[in-house]
C-alpha positions in Angstrom: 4.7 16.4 -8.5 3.9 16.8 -4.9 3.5 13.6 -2.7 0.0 14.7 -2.2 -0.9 14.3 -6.2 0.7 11.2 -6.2 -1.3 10.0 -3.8 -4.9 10.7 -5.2 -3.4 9.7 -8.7 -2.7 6.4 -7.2 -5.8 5.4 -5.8 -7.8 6.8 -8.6 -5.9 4.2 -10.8 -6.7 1.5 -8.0 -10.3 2.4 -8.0 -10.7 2.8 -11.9 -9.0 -0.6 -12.6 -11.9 -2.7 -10.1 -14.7 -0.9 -10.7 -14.9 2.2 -13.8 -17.9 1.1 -16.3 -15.2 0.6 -19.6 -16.3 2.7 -22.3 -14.4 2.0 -26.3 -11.1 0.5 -25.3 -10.5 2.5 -21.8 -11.7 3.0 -18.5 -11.6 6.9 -17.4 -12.6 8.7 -14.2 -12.3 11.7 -13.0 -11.5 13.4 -9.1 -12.2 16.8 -7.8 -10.4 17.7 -4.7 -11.0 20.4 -2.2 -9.8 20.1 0.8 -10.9 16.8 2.6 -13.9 16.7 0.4 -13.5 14.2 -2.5 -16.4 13.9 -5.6 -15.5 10.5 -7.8 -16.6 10.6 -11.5 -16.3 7.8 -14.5 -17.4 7.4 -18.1 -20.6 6.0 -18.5 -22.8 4.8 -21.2 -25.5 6.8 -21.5 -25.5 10.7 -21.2 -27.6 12.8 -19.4 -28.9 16.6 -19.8 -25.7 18.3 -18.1 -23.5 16.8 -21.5 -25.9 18.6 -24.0 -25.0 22.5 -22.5 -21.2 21.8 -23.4 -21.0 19.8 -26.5 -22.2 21.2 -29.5 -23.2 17.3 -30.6 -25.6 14.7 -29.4 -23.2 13.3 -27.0 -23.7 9.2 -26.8 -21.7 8.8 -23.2 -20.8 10.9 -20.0 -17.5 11.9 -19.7 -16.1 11.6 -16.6 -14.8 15.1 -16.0 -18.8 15.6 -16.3 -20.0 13.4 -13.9 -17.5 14.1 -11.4 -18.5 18.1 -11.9 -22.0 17.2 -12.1 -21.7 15.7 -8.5 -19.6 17.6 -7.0 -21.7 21.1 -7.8 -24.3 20.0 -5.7 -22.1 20.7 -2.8 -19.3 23.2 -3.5 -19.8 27.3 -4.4 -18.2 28.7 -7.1 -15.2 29.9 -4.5 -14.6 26.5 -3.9 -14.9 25.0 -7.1 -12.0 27.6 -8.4 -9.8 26.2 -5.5 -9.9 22.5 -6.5 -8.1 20.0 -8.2 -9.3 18.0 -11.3 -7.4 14.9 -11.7 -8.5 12.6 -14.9 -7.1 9.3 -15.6 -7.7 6.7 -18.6 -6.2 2.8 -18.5 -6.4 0.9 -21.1 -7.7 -3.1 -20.9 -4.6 -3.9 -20.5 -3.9 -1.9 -17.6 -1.9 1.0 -19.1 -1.9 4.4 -18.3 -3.1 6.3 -21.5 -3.9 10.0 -22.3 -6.5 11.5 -20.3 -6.7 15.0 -21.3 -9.7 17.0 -21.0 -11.2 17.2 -24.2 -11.8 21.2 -25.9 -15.1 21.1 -27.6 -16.5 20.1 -24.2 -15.0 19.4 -21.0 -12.2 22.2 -21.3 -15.6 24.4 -21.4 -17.2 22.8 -18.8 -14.2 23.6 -16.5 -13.5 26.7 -17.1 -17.3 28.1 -16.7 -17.0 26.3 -13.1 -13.4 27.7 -12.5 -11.4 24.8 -11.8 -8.1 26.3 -12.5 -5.8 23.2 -11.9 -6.4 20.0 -14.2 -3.7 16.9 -13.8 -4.8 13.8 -16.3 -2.5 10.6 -17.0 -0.5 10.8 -20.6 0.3 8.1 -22.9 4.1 8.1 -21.6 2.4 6.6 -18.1 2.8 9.6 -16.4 0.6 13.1 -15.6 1.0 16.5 -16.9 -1.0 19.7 -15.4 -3.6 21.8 -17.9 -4.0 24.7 -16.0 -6.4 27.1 -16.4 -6.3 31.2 -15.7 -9.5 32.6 -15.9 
């Protein structure tokens, strides 16, 4: 993984452990990257009206691959959107990496209607893999 990743990746898990809202057993947030510009997503407890047009269920909390997208579309086109990064990372309360991918029903939806091609999310093995999408 390029130095680059590793870099985001690690202060995303600095910033998630002092400050994500903990949803269930794990705090999750989500970063979009392009370029220099940087949107910063997490989990929260209530859900709001961007959830229900990807989720075919009354979603209870916002994902934080939604938020982060949410966000971040109020200031990148659609060209720019397809050239970022997505990088989504879960730790557990007691600080351990766990598996962060992008859920199917919604969020894997959600990202391919805005054409983020390049997803990287922590795994249980405390490491990242790369979802990538070809639209």
């Amino acid at each position: 993984m390029k130095n680059r990743h590793k870099t985001i990746l690690r202060k995303i898990i600095s910033n998630i452990r002092s400050r994500s809202y903990t949803v269930g057993n794990a705090k999750v947030a989500a970063c979009l990257v392009y370029k220099n510009k940087i949107f910063y997503g997490e989990n929260k407890a209530k859900t709001n009206s961007f959830m229900y047009e990807f989720y075919n269920t009354n979603p209870v909390y916002t994902h934080a691959e939604v938020d982060v997208i949410k966000q971040a579309s109020k200031f990148l086109s659609e060209k720019e959107f397809s050239k970022s990064t997505l990088y989504v990372v879960r730790v557990t309360k007691k600080g351990e990496l766990a598996l962060a991918k992008p859920c199917k029903k919604g969020c894997q939806q959600l990202i391919r209607s805005y054409g983020i091609k390049s997803v990287i999310y922590s795994t249980n093995e405390c490491d990242f893999e790369r979802l990538s999408f070809l639209n």
